[in-house]
Structures are given as C-alpha cells and as structure tokens.
PyMOL Python script that loads the backbone (N, CA, C, O; Angstrom):
from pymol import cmd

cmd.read_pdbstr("""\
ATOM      1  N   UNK A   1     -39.552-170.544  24.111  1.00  0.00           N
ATOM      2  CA  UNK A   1     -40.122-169.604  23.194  1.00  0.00           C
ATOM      3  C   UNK A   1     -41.561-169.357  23.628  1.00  0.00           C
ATOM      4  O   UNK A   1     -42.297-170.212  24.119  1.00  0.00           O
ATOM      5  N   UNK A   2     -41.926-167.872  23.348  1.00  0.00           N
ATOM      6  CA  UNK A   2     -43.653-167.933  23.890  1.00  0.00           C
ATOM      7  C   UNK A   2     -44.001-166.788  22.831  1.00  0.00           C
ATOM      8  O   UNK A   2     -43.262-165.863  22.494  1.00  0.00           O
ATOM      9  N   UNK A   3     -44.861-166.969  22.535  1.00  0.00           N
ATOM     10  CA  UNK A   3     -45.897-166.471  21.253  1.00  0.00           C
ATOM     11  C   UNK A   3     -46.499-165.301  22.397  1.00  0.00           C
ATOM     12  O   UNK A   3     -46.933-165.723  23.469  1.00  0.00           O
ATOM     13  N   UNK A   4     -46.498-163.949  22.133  1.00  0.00           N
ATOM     14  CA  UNK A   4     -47.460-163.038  22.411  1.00  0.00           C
ATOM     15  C   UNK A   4     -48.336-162.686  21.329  1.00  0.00           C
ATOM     16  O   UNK A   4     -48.016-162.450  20.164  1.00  0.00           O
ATOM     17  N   UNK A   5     -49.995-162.675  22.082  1.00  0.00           N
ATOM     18  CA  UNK A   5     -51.060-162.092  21.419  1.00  0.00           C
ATOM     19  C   UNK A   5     -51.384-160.637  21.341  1.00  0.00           C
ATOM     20  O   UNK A   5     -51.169-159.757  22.175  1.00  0.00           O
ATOM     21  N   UNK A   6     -51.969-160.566  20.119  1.00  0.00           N
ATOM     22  CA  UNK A   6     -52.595-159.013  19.517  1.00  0.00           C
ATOM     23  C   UNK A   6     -52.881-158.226  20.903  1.00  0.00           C
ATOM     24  O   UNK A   6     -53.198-159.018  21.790  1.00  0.00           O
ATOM     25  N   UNK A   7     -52.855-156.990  21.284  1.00  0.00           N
ATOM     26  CA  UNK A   7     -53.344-156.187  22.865  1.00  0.00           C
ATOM     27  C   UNK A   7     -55.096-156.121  22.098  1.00  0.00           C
ATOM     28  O   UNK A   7     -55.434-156.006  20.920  1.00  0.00           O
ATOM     29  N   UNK A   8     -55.690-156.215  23.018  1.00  0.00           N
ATOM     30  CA  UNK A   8     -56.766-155.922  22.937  1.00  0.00           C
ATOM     31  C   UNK A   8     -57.431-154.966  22.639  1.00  0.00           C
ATOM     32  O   UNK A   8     -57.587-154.378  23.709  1.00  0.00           O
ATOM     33  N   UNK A   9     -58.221-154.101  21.433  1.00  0.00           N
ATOM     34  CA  UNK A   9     -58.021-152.727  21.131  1.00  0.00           C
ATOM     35  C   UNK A   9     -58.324-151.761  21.934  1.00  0.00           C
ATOM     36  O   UNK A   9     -57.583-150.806  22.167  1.00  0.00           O
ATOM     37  N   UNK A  10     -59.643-151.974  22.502  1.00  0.00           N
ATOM     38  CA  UNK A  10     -60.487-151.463  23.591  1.00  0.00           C
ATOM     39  C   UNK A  10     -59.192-151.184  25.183  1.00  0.00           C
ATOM     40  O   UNK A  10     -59.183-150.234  25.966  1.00  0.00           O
ATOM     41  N   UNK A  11     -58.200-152.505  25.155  1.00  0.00           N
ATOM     42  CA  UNK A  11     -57.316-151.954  26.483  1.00  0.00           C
ATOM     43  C   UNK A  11     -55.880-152.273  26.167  1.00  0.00           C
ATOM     44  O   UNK A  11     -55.057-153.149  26.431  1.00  0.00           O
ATOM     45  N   UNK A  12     -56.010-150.505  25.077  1.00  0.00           N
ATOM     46  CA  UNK A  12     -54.954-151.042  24.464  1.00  0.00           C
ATOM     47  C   UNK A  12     -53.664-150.415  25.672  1.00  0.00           C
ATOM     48  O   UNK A  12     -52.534-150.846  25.444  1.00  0.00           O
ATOM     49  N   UNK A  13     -53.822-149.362  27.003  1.00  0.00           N
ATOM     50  CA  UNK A  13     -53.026-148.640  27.255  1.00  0.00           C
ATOM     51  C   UNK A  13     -52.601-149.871  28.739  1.00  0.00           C
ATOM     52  O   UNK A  13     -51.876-149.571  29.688  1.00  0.00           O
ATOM     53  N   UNK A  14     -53.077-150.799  28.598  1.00  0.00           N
ATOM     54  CA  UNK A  14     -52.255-151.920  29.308  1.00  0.00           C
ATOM     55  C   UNK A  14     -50.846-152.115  29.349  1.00  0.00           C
ATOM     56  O   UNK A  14     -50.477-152.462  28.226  1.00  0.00           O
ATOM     57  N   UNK A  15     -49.785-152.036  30.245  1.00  0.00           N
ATOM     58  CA  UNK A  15     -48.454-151.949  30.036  1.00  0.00           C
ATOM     59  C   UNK A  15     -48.358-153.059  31.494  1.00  0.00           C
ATOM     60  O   UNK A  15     -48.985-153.480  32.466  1.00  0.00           O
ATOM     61  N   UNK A  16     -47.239-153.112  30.856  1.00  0.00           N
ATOM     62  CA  UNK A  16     -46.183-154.472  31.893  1.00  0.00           C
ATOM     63  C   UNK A  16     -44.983-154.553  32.026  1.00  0.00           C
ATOM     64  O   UNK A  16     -44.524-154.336  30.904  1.00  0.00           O
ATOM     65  N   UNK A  17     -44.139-154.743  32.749  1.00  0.00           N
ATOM     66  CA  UNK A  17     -42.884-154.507  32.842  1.00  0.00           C
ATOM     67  C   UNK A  17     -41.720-154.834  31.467  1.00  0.00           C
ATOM     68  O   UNK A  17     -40.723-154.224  31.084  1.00  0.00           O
ATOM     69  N   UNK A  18     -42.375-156.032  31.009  1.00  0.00           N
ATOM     70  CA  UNK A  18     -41.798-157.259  29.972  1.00  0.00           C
ATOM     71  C   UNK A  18     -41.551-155.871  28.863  1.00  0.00           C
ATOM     72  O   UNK A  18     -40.466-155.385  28.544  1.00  0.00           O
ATOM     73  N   UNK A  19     -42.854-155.461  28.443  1.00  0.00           N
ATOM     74  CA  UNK A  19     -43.319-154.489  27.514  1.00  0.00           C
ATOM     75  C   UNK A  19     -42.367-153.089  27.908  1.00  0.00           C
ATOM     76  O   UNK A  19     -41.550-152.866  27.014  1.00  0.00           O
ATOM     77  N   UNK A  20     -42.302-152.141  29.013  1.00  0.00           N
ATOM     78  CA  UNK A  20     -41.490-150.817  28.691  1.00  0.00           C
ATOM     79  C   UNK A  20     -39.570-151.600  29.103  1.00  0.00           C
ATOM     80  O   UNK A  20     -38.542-150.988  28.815  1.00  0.00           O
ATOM     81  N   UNK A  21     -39.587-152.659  29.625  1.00  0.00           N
ATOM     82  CA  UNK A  21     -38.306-153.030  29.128  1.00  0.00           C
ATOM     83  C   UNK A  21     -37.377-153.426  27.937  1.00  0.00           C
ATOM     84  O   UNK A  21     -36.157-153.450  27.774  1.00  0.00           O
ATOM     85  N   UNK A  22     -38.650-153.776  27.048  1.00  0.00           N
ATOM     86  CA  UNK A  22     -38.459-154.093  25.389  1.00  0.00           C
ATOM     87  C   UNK A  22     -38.243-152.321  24.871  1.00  0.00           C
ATOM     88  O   UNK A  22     -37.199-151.858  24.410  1.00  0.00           O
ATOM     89  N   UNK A  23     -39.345-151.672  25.070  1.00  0.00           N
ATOM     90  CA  UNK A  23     -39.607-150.599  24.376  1.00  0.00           C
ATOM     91  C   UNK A  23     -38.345-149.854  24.918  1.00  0.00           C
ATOM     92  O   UNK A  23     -37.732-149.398  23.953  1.00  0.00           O
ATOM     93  N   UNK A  24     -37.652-149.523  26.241  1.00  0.00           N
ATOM     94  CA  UNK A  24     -36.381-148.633  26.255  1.00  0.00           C
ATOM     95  C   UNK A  24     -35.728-149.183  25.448  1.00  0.00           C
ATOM     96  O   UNK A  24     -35.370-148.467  24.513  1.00  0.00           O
ATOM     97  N   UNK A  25     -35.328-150.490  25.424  1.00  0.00           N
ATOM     98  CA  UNK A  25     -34.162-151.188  25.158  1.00  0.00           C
ATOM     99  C   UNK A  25     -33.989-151.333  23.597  1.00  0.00           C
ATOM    100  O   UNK A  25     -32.865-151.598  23.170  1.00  0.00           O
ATOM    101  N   UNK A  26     -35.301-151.136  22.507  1.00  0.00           N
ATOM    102  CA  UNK A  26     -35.445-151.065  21.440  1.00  0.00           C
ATOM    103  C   UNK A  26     -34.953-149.516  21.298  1.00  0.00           C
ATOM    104  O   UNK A  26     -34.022-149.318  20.517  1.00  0.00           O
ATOM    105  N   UNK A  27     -35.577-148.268  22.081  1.00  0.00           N
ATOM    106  CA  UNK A  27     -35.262-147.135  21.867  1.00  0.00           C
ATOM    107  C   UNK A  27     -33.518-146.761  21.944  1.00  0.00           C
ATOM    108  O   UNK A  27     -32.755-146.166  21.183  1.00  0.00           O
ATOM    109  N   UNK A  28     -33.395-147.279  22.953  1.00  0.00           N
ATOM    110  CA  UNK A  28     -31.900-146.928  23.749  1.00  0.00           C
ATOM    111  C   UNK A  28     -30.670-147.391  22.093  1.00  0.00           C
ATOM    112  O   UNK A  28     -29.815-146.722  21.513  1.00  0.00           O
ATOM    113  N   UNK A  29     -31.259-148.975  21.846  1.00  0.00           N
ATOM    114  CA  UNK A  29     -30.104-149.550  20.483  1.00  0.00           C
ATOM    115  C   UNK A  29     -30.682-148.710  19.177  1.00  0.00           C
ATOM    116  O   UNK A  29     -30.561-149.126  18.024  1.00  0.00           O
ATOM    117  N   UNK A  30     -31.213-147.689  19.469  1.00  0.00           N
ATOM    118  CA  UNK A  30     -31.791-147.029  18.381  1.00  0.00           C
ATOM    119  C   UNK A  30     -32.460-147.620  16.791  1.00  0.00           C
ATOM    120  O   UNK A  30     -32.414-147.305  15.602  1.00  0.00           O
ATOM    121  N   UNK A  31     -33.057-148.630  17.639  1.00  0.00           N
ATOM    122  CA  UNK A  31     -33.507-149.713  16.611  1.00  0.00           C
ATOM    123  C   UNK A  31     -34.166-149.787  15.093  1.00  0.00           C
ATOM    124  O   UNK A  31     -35.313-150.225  15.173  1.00  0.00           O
ATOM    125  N   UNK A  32     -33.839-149.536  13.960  1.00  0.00           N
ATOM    126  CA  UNK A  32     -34.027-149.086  12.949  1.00  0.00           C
ATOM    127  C   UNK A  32     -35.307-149.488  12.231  1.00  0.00           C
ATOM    128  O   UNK A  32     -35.737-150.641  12.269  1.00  0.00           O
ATOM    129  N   UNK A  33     -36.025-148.287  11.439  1.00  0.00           N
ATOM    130  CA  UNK A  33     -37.631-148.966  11.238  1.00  0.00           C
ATOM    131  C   UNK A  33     -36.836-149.727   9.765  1.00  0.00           C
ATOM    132  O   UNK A  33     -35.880-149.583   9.002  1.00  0.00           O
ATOM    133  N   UNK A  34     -38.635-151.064  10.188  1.00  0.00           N
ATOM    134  CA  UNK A  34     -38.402-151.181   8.142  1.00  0.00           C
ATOM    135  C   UNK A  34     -39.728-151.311   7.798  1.00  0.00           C
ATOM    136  O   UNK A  34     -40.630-150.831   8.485  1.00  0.00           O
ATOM    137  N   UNK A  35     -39.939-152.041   6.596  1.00  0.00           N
ATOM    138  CA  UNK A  35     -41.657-152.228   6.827  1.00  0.00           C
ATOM    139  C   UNK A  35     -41.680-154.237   6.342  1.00  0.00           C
ATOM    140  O   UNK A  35     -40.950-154.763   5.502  1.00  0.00           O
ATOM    141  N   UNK A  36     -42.772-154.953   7.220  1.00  0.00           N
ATOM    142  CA  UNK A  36     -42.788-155.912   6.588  1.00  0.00           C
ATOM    143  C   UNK A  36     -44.362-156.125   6.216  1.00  0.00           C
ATOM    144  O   UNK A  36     -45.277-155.465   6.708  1.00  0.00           O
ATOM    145  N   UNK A  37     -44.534-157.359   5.080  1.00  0.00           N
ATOM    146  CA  UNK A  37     -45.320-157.814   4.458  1.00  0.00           C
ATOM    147  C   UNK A  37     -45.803-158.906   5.111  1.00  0.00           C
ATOM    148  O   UNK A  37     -45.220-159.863   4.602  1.00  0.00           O
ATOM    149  N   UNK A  38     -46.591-159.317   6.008  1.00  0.00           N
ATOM    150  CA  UNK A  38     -47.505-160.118   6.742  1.00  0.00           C
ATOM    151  C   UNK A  38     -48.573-160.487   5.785  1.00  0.00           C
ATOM    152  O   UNK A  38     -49.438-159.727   5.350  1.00  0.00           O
ATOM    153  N   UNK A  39     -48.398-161.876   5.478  1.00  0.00           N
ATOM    154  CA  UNK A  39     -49.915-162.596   4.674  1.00  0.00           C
ATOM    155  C   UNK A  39     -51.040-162.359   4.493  1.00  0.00           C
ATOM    156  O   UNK A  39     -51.769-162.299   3.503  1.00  0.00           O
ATOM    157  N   UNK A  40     -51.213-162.145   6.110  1.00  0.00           N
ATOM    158  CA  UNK A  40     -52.715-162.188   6.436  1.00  0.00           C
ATOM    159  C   UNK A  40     -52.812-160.901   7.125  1.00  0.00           C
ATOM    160  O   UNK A  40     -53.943-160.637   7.531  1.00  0.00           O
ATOM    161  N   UNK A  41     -52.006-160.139   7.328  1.00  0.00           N
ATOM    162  CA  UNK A  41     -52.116-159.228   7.650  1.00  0.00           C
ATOM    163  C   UNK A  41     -51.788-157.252   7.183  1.00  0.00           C
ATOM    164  O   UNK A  41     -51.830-156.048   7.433  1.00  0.00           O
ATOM    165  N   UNK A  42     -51.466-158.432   6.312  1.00  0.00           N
ATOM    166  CA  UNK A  42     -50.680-157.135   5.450  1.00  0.00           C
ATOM    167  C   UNK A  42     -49.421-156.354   5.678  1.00  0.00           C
ATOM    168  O   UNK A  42     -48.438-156.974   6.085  1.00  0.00           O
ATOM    169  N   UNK A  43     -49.332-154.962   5.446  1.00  0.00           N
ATOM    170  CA  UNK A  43     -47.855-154.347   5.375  1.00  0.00           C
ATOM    171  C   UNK A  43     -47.991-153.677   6.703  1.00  0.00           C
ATOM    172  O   UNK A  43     -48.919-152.897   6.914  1.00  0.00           O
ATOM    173  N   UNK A  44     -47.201-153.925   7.492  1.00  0.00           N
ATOM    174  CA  UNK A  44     -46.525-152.840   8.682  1.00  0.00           C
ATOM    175  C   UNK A  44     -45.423-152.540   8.934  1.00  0.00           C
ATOM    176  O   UNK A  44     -44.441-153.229   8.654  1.00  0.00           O
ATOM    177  N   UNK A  45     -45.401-151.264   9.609  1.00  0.00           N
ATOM    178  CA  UNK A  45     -43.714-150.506   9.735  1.00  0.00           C
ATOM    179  C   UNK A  45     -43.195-151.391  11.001  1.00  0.00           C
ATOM    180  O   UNK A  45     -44.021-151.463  11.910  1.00  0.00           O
ATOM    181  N   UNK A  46     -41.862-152.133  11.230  1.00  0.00           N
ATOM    182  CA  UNK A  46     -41.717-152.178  12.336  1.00  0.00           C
ATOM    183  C   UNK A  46     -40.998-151.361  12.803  1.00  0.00           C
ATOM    184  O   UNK A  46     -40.148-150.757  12.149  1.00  0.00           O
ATOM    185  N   UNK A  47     -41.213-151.210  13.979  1.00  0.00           N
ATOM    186  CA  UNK A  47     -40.261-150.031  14.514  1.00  0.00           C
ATOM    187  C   UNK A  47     -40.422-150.277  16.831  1.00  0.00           C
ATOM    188  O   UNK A  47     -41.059-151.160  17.405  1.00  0.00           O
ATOM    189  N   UNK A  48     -39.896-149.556  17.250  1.00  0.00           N
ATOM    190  CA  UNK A  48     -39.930-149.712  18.575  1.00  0.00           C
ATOM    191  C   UNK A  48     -41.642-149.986  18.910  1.00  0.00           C
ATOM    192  O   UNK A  48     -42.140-151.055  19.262  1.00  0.00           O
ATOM    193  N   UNK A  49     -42.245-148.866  18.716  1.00  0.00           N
ATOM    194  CA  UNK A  49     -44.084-148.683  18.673  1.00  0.00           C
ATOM    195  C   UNK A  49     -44.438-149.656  18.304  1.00  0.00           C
ATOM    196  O   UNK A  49     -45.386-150.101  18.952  1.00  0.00           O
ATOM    197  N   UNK A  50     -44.017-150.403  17.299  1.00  0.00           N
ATOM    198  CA  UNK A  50     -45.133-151.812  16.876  1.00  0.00           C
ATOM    199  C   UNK A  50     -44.901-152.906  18.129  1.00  0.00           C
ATOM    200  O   UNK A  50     -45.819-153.626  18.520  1.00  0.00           O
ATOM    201  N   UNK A  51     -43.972-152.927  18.526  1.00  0.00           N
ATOM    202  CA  UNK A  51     -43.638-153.977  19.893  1.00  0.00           C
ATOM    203  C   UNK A  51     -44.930-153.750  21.009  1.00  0.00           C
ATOM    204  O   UNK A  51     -45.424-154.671  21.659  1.00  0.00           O
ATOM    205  N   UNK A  52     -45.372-152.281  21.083  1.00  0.00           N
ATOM    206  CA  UNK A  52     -46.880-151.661  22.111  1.00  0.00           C
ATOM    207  C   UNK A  52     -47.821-152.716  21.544  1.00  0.00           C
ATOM    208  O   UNK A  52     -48.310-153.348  22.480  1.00  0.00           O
ATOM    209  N   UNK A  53     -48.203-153.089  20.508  1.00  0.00           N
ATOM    210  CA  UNK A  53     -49.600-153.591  19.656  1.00  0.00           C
ATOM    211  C   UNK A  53     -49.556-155.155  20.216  1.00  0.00           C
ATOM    212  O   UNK A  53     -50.303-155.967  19.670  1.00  0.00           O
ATOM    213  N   UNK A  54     -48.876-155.494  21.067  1.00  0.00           N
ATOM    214  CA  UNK A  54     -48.880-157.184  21.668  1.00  0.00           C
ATOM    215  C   UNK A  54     -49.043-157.150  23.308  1.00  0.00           C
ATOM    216  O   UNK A  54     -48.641-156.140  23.885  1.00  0.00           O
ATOM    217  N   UNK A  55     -49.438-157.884  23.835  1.00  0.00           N
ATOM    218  CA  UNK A  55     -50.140-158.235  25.236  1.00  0.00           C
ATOM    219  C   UNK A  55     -49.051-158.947  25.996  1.00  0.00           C
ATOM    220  O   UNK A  55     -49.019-160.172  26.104  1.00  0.00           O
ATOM    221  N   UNK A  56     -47.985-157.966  26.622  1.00  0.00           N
ATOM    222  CA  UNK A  56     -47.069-159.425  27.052  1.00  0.00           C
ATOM    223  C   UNK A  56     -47.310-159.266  28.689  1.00  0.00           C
ATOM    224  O   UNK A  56     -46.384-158.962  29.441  1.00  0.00           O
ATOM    225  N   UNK A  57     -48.724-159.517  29.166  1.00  0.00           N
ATOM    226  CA  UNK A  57     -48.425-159.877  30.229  1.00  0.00           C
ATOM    227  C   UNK A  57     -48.737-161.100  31.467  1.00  0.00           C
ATOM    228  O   UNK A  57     -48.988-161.162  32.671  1.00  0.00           O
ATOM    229  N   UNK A  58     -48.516-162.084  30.166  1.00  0.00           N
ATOM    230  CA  UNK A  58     -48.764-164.058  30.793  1.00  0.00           C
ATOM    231  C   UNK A  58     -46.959-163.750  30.331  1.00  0.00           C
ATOM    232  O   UNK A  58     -46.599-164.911  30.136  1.00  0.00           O
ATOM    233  N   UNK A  59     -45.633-162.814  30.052  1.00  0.00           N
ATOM    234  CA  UNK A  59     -45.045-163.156  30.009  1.00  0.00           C
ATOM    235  C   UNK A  59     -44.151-163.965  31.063  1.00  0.00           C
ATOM    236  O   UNK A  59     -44.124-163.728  32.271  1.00  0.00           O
ATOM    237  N   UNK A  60     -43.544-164.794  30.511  1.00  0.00           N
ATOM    238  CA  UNK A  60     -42.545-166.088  31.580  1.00  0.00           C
ATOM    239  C   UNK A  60     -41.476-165.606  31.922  1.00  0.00           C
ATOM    240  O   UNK A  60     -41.164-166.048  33.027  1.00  0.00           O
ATOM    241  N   UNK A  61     -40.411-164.589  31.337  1.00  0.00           N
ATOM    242  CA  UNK A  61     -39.218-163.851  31.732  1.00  0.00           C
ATOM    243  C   UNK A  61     -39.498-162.457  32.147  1.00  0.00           C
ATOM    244  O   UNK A  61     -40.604-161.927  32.041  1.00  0.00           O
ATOM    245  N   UNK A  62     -38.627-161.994  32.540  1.00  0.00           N
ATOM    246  CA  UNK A  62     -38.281-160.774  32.782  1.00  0.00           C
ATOM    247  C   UNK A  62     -36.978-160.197  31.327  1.00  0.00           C
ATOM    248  O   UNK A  62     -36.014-160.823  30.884  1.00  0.00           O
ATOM    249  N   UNK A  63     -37.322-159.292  31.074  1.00  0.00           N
ATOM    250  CA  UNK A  63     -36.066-159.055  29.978  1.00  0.00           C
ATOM    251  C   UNK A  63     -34.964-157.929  31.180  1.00  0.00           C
ATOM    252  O   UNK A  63     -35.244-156.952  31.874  1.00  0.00           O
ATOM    253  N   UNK A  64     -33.608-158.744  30.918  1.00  0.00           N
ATOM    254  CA  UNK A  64     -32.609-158.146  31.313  1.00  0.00           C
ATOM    255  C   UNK A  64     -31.009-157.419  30.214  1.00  0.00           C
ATOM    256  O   UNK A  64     -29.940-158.009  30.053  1.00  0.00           O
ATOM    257  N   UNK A  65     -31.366-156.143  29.693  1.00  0.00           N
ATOM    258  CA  UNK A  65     -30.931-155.526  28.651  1.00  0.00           C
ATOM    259  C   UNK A  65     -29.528-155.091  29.070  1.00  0.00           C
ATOM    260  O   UNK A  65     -29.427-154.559  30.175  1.00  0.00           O
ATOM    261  N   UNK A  66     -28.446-155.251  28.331  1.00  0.00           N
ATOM    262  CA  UNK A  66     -27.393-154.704  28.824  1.00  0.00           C
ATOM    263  C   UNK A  66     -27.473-153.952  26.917  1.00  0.00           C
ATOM    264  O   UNK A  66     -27.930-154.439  25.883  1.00  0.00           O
ATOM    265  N   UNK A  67     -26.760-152.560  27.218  1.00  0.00           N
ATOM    266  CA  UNK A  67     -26.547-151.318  26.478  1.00  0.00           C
ATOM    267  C   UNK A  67     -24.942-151.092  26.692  1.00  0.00           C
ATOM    268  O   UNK A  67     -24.494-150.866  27.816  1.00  0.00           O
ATOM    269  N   UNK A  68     -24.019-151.175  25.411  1.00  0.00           N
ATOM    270  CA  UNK A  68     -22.658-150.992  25.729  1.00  0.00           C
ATOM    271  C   UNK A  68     -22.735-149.354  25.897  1.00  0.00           C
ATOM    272  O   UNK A  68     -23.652-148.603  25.561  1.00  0.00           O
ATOM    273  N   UNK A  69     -21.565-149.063  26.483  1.00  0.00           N
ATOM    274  CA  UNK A  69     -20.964-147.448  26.423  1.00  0.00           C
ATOM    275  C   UNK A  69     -21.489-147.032  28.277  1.00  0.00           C
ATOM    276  O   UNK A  69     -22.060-147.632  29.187  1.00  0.00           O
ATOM    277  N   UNK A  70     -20.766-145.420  28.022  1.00  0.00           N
ATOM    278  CA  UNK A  70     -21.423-144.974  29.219  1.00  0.00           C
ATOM    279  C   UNK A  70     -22.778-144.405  29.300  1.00  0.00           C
ATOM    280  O   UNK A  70     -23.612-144.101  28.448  1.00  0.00           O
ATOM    281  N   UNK A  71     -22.732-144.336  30.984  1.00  0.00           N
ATOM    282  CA  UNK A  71     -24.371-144.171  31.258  1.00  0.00           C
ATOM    283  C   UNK A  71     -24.397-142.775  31.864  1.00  0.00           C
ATOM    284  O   UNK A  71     -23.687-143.129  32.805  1.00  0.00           O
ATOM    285  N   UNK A  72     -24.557-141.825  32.054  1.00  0.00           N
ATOM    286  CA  UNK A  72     -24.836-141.294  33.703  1.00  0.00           C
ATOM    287  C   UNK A  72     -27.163-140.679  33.892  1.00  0.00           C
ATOM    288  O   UNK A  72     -28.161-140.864  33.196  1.00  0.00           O
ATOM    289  N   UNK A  73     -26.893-140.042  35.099  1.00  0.00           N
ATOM    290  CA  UNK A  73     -28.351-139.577  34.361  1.00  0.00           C
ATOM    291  C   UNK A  73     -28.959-140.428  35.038  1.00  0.00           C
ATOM    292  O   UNK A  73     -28.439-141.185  35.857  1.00  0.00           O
ATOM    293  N   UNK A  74     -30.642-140.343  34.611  1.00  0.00           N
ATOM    294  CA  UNK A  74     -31.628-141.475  34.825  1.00  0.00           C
ATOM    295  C   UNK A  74     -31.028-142.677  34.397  1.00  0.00           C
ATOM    296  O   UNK A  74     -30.996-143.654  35.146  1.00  0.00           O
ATOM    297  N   UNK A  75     -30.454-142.701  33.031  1.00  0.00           N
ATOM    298  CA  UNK A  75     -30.040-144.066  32.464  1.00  0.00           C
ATOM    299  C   UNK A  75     -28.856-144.816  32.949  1.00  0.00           C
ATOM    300  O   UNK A  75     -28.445-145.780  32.303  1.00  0.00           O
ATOM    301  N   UNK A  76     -28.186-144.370  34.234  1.00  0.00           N
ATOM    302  CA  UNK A  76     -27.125-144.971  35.416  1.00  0.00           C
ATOM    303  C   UNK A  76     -27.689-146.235  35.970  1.00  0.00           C
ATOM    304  O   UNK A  76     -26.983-147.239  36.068  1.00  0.00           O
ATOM    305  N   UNK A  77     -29.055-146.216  36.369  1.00  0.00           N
ATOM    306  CA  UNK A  77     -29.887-147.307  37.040  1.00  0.00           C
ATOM    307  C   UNK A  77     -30.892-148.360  36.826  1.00  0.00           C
ATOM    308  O   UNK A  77     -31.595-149.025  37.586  1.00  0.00           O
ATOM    309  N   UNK A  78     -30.670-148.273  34.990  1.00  0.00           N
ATOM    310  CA  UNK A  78     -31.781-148.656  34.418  1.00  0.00           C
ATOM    311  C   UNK A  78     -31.421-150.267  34.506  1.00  0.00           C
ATOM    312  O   UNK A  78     -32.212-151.101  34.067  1.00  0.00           O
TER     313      UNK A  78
END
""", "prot")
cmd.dss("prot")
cmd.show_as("cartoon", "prot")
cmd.util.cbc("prot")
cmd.orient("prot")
C-alpha cells in the first residue's frame, strides 16, 4: 500500500505515467461522481479529476488496466 501526497499547487500540471493511467482507466469504466465528507478537509466531489489533485510520482507500480468489451481505434493499444 502507498499513501500519495496533495500535488503541489504552484506545480500542479505535473503528470506521470501512474497518474494518466488512473485517469483513462477511471474515464474509460465511466466512473461515477459522488461527493465525500473529509474531516479535516471538508466536502469534495469525487470523480475521475479529483485523482489529478495527488502527486503520484515516488509511485512503486505501474498500473496495468484491463477494460472488458471491444476496442478498435486509438483505444486497440492502450
């Protein structure tokens, strides 16, 4: 298990592989918003976009997404 930290606001347009492999793969399962209630942080929507607001790049894996159904297209090779 590994804890990712807040992105830094100032660099926030930092991206990493870990990060647009989450974000297709959230988009692609058409991942449904909700909103949660954080303590200390209060209320946020989650949704694909809130996954951007974290720093994953001390990440330790690689994410490897499998998507049932067919593919063709850009999304043949993903």
């Amino acid at each position: 298990m590994q804890d990712f930290p807040w992105k830094d606001e100032n660099d926030s347009t930092k991206v990493c592989g870990f990060e647009t492999d989450l974000i297709d793969y959230l988009n692609t399962m058409k991942w449904p918003e909700f909103t949660a209630n954080l303590s200390s942080l209060g209320s946020f929507k989650i949704n694909s976009s809130f996954f951007k607001k974290f720093d994953y790049e001390n990440a330790m894996v690689r994410l490897i997404a499998s998507v049932p159904g067919y593919h063709s297209g850009p999304n043949l090779k993903k």
